[in-house]
N, C-alpha and C positions, 0 to 999 in steps of 0.2 A: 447506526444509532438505535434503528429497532432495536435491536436483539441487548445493549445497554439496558434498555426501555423492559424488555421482557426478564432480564436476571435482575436489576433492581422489584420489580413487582413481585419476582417469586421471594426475593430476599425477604422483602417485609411483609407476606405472607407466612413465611415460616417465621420471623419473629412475631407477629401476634400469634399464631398458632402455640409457641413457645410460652408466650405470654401468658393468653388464656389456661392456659395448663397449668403452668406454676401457680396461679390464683386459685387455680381449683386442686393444689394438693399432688398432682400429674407432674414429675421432675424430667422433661423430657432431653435428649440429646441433643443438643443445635444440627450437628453432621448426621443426624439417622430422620429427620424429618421430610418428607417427601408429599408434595402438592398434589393436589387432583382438581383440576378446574371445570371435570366434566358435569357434574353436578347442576341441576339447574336451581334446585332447591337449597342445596347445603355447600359450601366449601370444607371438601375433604383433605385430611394431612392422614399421611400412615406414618407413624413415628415408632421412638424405642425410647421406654427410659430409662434414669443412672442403673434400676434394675436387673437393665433387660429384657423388661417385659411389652411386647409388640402392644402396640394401643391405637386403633379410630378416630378420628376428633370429625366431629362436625361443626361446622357453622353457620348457622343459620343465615341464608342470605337476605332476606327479606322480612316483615313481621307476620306475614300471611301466612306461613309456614308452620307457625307456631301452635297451631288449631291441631293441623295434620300430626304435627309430633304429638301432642298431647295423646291422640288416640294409637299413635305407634304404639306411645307407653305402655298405654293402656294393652294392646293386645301383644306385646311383649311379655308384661308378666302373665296374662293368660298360658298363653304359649309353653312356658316353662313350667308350668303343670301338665299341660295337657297334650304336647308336640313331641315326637320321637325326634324330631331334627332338628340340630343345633342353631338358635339365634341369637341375634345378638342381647350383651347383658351390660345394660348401661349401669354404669358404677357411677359416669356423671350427667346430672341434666337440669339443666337450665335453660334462662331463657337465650343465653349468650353461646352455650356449648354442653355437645351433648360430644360421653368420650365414652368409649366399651374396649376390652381385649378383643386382640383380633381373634376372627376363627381359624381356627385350625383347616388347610386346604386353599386354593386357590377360586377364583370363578371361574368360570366356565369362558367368559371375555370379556376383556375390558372395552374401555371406549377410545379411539383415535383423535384427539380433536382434530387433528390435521387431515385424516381425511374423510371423517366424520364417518366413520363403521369401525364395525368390530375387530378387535386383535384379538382372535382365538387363543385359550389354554389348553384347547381339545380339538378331537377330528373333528368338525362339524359337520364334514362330506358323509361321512361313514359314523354316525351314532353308533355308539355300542351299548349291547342290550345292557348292561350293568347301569349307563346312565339312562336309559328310558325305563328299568324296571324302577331306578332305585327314585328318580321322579315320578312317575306312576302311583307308588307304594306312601312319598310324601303328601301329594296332593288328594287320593284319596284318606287319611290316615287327617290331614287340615280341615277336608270338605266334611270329615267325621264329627268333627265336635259340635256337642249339645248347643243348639238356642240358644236353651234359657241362662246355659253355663257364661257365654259368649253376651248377652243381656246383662245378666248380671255383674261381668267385669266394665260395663258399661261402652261396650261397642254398640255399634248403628246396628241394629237387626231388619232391615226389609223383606218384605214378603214377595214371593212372582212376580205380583202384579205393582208391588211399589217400586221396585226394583227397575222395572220394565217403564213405569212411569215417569222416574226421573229420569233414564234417557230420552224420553219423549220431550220430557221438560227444556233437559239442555242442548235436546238437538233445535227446538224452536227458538233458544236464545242466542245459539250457534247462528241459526240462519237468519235473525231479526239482527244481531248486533255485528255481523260482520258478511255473512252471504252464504248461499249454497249455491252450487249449478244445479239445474231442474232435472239431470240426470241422478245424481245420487240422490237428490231427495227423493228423487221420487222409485227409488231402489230402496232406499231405507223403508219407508210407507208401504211398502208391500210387503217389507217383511216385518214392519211390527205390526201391522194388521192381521197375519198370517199366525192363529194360534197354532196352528199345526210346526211352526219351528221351534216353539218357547219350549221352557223346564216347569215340569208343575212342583219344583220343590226351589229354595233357595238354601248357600251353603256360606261356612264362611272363608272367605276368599285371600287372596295375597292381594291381588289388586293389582300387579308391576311385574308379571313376571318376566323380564327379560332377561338375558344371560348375563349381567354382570352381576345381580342378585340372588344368581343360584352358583353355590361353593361343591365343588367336588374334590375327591381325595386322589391322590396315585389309580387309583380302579375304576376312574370317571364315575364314579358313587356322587351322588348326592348327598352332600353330610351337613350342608345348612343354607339356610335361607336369609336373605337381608333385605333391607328396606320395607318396613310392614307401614310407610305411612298412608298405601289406601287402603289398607285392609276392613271390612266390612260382612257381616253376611249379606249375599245379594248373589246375583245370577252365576250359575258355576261356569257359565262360559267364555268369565271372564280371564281364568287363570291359562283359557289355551288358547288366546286368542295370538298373544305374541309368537308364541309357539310355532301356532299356524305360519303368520308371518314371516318369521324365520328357516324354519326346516321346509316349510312345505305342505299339503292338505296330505302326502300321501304319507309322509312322517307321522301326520297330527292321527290318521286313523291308526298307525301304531302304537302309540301311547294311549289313544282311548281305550283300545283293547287291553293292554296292558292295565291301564285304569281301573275298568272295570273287572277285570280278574283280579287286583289290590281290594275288591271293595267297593268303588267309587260308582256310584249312582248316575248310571247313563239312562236316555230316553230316545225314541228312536230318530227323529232330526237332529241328534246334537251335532252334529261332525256341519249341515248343510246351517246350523244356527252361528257355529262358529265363523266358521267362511263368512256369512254375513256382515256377525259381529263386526269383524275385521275390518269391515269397508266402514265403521264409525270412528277409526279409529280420528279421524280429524276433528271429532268431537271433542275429544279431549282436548287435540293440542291448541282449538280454538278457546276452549275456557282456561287452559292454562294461560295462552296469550292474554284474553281479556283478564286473568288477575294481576298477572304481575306485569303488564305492560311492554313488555319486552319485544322490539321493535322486527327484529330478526322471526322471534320465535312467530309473532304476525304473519309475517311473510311465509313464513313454511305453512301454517295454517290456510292464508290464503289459498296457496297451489295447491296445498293438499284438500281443501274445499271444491276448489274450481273456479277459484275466482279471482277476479285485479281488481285491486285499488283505484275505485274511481276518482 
């Protein structure tokens, strides 16, 4: 009966996805449309249409999301002036649905629901220098662009020390509206007290770098980037935190170095600021929880806080 339950729900996913398209001009295929439910923010379809031509749809699943897109937008078309790597080019956007051609290349990995981690597109054991230079070379070449360039398309601009402020903000609402254990907190407080870890400069950031958002080609090259809804100028150590997470601190000094031979503006604790960073990541997913309510996503928060539901 389940699994009844689960192909009717994908069915009439792909018919409003269909839907939404045709309303917006998008003549998509019924048999080439293809669900992604991993999203937490968008419901994804990769489709094809009477054309031939590969298309994104998003969907917005909630109305809170809607802030975020707006400033995707916004440093979307910044981007296509000023970014060597390809991203995405919304041909539609609304409040209802945002659609682009795909890009050219694969990610790097997707998401499992089923057992919640990654399905690699690439070695992940054994990085090849082709994909650490040719990320290296994007992330310096991103963290390049002008201020006032990035001001003036109307992105967030934060300074160091503002930067630095609002995660002090949101780890106080983190631990006042749902809890910390007094060991991270008080891990965290040492090191935002600690000027000796911070950046005296701010850059402008991706915000999400995880591996299903960075696209590579046949030569594990990096050839584009997706998802810019937290993009921001704000602390550069945001874009290697996942990184760290993922590969490793002994990887993450590979790619710094690499970084900084691209260009990219290192300072001498960034590698022990990252590491740190890392340990905030439950900040996040505790104000993610607290906006969109999501009962589950609570629950990961919790543990990953240190804490039970009294």
């Amino acid at each position: 009966m389940s699994d009844i339950r689960t192909k009717d729900n994908h069915d009439n996913r792909v018919e409003e996805m269909v839907a939404l398209a045709e309303k917006h001009g998008i003549h998509l295929r019924t048999e080439k449309v293809e669900i992604n439910e991993s999203g937490m923010d968008f419901l994804v379809a990769f489709a094809t249409d009477t054309d031939g031509v590969k298309w994104v749809l998003r969907k917005p699943r909630r109305s809170d999301v809607l802030e975020r897109a707006d400033n995707e937008h916004r440093v979307l078309k910044l981007l296509k002036q000023h970014f060597p790597v390809a991203v995405p080019d919304w041909r539609i956007y609304t409040s209802e649905l945002i659609a682009y051609p795909l890009l050219e290349g694969v990610p790097t990995a997707g998401v499992s629901l089923e057992v919640r981690n990654y399905e690699w597109n690439m070695d992940y054991e054994d990085l090849s220098p082709q994909f650490v230079d040719s990320l290296a070379q994007a992330l310096a070449a991103l963290h390049s662009i002008d201020h006032d360039v990035a001001r003036a398309a109307g992105l967030r601009v934060k300074s160091p020390a503002e930067a630095r402020e609002t995660l002090a903000q949101h780890m106080e609402r983190v631990k006042q509206e749902i809890g910390v254990s007094e060991e991270l907190w008080d891990r965290w407080q040492k090191w935002m007290t600690d000027d000796s870890y911070w950046p005296p400069h701010s850059v402008l950031v991706h915000g999400d770098l995880h591996p299903p958002h960075i696209i590579i080609d046949e030569q594990q090259r990096v050839t584009g980037l997706l998802d810019w809804t937290e993009a921001e100028v704000a602390n550069p150590g945001t874009d290697f935190v996942l990184y760290c997470a993922v590969f490793g601190e002994e990887r993450l000094e590979e790619l710094l170095t690499r970084y900084e031979e691209a260009g990219g503006r290192v300072w001498p604790r960034m590698k022990d600021h990252i590491v740190e960073q890392l340990t905030t990541y439950p900040v996040l997913l505790g104000l993610f929880a607290l906006t969109s309510g999501d009962d589950e996503v609570m629950n990961m928060a919790r543990a990953a806080l240190g804490v039970t539901e009294a």
